[in-house]
C-alpha positions in Angstrom: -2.2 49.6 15.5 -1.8 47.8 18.8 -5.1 45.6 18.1 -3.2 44.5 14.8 0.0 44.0 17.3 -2.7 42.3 19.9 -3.6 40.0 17.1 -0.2 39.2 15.2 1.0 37.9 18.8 -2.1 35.7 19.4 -2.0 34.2 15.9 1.2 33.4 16.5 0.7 32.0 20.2 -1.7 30.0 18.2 0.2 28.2 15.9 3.3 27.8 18.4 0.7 25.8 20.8 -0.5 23.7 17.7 2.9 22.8 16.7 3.4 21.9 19.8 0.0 19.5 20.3 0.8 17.5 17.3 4.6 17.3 17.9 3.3 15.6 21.5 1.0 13.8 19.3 4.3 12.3 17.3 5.6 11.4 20.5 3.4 9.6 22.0 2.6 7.0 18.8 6.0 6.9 18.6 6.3 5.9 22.3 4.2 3.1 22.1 5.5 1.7 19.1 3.5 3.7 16.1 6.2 3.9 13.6 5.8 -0.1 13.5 1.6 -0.1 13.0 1.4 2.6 10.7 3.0 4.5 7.6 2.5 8.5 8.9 2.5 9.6 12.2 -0.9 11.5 13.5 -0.3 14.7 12.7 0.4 13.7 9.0 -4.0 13.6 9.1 -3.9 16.8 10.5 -1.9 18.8 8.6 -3.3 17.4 5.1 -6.3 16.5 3.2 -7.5 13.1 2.3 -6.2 13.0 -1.2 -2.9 13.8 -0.3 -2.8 11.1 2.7 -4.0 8.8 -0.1 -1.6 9.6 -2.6 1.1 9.5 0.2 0.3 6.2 1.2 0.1 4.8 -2.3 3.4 6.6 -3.5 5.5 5.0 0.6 3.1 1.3 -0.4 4.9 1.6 -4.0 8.1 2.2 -2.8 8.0 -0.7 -0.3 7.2 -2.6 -2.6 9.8 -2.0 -4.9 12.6 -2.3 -2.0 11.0 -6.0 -1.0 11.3 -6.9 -4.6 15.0 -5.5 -5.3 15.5 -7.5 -1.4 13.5 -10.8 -2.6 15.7 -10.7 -6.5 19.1 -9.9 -4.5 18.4 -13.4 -2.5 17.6 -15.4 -4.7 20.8 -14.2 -7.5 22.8 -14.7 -4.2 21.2 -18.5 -3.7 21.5 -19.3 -7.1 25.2 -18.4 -7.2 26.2 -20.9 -4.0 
């Protein structure tokens, strides 16, 4: 019972400590300007496959898109119209 206790604790220790790691991770690519350079912070990789990264990154390139097009068609109605 107390090895089960013993091991509960550490497992939790465990996950606590990576939390932590990747959340410094986040920080620090923030701190030097990540969010600019690239879609997902590090611990994005970490925490999921490859396939999901790449569907990820199609689905945020997609949506990008689409809000640079709606931007771009929203510019020119309002040139046309002065």
């Amino acid at each position: 019972m107390m090895k089960e206790i013993k091991r509960k604790i550490k497992n939790i220790r465990e996950r606590n400590r990576h939390r932590r790691k990747l959340k410094r991770m986040d920080e620090i690519w923030r701190l030097f300007g990540g969010s600019c350079f690239g879609l997902f912070p590090p611990s994005f990789g970490c925490r999921h496959s490859q396939e999901e990264i790449n569907r990820a990154e199609q689905e945020e390139i997609a949506k990008l898109k689409k809000q640079l097009n709606d931007f771009v068609a929203h510019h020119e109605k309002k040139q046309k119209n002065v």
